[in-house]
KELO-889086 format. One record per residue: residue in one letter; x, y, z of N, C-alpha, C in turn. Coordinates in steps of 0.2 Angstrom, whole numbers, padded with zeros to 4 digits, always signed. Layout:
aXYZXYZXYZ;...
END
This chain:
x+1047-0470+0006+1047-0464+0003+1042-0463-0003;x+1042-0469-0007+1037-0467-0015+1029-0467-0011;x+1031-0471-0007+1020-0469-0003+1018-0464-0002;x+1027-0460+0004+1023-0452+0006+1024-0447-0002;x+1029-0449-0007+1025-0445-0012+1020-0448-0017;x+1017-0454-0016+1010-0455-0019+1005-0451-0015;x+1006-0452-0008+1001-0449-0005+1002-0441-0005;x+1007-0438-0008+1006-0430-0009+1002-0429-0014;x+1003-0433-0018+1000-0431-0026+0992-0432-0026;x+0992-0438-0022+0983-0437-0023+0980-0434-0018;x+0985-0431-0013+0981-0425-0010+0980-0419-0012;x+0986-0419-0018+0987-0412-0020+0981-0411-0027;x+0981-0416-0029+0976-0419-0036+0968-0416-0031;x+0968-0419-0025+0961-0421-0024+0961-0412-0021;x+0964-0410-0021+0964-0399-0016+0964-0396-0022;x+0965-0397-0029+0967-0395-0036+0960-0396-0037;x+0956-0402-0040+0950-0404-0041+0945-0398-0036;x+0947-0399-0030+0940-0396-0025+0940-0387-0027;x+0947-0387-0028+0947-0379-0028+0944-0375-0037;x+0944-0380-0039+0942-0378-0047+0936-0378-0046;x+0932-0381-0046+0925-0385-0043+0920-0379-0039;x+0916-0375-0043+0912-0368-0042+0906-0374-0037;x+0906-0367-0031+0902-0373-0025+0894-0373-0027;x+0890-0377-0026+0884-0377-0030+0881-0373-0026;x+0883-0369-0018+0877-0366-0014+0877-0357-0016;x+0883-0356-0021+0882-0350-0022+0875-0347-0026;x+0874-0338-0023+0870-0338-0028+0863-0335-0021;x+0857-0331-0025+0853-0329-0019+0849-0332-0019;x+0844-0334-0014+0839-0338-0013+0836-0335-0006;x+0829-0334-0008+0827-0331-0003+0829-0324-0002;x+0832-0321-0005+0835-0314-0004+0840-0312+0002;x+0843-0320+0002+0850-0321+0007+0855-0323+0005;x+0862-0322+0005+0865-0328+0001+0865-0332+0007;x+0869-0336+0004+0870-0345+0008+0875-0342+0015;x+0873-0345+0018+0875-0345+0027+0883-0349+0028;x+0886-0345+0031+0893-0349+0031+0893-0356+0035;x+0896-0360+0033+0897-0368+0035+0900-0368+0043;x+0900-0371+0048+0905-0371+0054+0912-0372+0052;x+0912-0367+0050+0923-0366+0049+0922-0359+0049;x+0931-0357+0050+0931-0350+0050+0935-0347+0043;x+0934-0348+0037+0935-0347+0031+0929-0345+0028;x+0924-0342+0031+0919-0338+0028+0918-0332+0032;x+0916-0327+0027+0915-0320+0033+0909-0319+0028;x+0905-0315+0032+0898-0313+0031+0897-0304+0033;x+0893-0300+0027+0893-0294+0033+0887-0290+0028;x+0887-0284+0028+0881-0280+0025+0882-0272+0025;x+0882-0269+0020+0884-0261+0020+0878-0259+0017;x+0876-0255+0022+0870-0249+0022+0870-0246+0014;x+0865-0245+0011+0868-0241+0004+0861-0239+0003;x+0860-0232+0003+0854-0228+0000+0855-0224-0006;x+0855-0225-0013+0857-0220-0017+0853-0222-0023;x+0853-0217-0028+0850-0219-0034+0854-0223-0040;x+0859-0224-0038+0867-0226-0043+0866-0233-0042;x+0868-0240-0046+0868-0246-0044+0875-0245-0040;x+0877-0248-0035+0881-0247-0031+0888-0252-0037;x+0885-0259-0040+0892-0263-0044+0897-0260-0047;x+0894-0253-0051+0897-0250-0054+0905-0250-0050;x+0904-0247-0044+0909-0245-0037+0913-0251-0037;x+0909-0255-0035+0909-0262-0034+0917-0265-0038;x+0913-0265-0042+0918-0268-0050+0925-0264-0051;x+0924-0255-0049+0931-0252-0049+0934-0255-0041;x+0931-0254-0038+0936-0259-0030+0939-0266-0032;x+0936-0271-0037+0940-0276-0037+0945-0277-0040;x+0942-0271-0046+0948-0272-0054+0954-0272-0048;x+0957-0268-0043+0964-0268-0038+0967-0271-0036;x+0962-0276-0035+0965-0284-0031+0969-0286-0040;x+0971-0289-0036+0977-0295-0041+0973-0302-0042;x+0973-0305-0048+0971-0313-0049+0965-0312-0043;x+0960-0307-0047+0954-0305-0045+0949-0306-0053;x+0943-0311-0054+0940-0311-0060+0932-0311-0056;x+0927-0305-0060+0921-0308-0061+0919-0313-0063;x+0917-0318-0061+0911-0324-0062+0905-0321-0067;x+0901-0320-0062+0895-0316-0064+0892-0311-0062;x+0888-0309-0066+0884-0301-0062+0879-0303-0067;x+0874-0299-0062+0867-0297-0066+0865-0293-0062;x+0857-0291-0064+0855-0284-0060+0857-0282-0052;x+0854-0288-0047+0857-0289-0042+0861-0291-0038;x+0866-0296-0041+0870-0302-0039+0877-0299-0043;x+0882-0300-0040+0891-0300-0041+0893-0305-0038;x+0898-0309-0040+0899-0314-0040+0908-0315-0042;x+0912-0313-0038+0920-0313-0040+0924-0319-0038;x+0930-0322-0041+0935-0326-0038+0940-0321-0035;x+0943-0324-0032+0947-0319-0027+0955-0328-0027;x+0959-0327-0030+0965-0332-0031+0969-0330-0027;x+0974-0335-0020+0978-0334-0017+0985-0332-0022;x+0988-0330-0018+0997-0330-0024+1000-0338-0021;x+1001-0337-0015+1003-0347-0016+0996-0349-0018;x+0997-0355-0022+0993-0362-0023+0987-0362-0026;x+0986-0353-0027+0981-0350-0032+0973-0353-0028;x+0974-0354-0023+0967-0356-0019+0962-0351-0020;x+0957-0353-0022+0950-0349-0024+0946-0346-0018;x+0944-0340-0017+0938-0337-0012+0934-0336-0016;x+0927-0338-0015+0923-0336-0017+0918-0329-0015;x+0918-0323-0019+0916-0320-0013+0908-0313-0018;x+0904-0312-0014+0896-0312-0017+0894-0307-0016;x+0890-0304-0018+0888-0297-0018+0880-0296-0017;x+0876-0295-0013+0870-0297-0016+0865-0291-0015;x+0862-0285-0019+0861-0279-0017+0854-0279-0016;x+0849-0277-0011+0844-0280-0008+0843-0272-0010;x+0841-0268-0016+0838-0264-0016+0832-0263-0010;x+0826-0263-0010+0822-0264-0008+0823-0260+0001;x+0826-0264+0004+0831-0265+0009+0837-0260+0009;x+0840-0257+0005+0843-0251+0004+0850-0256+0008;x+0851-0261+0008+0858-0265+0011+0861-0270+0003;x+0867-0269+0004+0872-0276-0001+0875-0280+0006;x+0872-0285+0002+0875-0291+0005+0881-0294+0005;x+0885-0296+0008+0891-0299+0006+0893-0304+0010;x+0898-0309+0002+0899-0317+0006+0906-0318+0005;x+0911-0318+0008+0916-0323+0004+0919-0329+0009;x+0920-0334+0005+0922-0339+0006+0927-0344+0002;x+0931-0348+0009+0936-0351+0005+0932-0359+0003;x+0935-0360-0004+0932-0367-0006+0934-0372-0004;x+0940-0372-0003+0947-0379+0001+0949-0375+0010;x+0948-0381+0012+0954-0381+0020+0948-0378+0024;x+0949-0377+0030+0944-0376+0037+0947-0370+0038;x+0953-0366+0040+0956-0360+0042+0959-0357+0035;x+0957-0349+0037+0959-0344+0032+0964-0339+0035;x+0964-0339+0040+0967-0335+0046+0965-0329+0045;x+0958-0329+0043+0957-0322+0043+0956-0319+0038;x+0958-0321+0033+0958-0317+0027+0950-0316+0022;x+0947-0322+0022+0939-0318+0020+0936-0311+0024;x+0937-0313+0032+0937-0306+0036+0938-0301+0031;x+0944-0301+0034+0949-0295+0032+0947-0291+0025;x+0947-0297+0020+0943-0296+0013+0936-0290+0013;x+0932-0294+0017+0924-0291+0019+0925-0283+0019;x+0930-0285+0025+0931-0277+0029+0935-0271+0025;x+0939-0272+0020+0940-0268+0016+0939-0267+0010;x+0934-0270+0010+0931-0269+0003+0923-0266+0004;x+0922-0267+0013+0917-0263+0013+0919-0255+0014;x+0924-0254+0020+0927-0247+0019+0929-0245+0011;x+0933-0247+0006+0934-0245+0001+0929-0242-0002;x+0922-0248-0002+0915-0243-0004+0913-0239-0002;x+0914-0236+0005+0910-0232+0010+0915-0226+0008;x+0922-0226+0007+0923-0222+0005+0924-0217+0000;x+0921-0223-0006+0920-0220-0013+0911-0218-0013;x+0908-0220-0009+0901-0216-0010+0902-0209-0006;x+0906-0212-0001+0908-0204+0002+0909-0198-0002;x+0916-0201-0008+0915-0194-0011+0913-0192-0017;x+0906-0197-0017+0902-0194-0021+0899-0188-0019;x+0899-0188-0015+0892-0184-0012+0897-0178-0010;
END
């Protein structure tokens, strides 16, 4: 019995450590972000965006909503949020990257720990890119 609880602790130590731990691939390079790993806890996608407005401004009101939701960083082009589960506070990383130029924003998120999210960076992606589409909607 004390083994299976030593063996819980340093697993539970060693999934604390990795999930605190800001991954080094974040971040643009090449005017892409980083490419999801062979697991299914990463979602990738891109929302068409033509306007004169910086779109984060939008951006920044859509996350304030989410719960045990923080900005990392921003700067001109680049947003950068944690996204914390409610059990076990497990971190998503999830990225913004507004390819003016290209008239597209890019988006990454991903989970830091464990192989399956069941869905849930998806699911993230997809409504956070309707939430924008539909606040640019009623600007116009």
């Amino acid at each position: 019995m004390k083994i299976i609880v030593v063996a819980f602790i340093i697993f539970a130590v060693f999934f604390y450590l990795k999930n605190e731990k800001t991954p080094n691939n974040l971040g643009v390079t090449n005017n892409l972000l980083a490419p999801c790993p062979n697991s299914p806890n990463c979602a990738k996608s891109q929302i068409h965006y033509s306007s004169k407005k910086h779109p984060f401004d939008k951006i920044k009101q859509i996350l304030s909503k989410y719960p045990k939701t923080r900005i990392v960083k921003i700067n001109d082009n680049y947003l950068h949020a944690e996204f914390r589960s409610k059990i076990f506070s497990f971190v998503d990383d999830v990225e913004f990257f507004y390819d003016q130029n290209n008239e597209v924003i890019h988006i990454r998120s991903a989970s830091r720990v464990g192989y399956s999210d069941f869905g849930v960076n998806k699911h993230r992606i997809d409504k956070i890119s309707a939430d924008f589409t539909e606040a640019v909607r009623g600007d116009q």
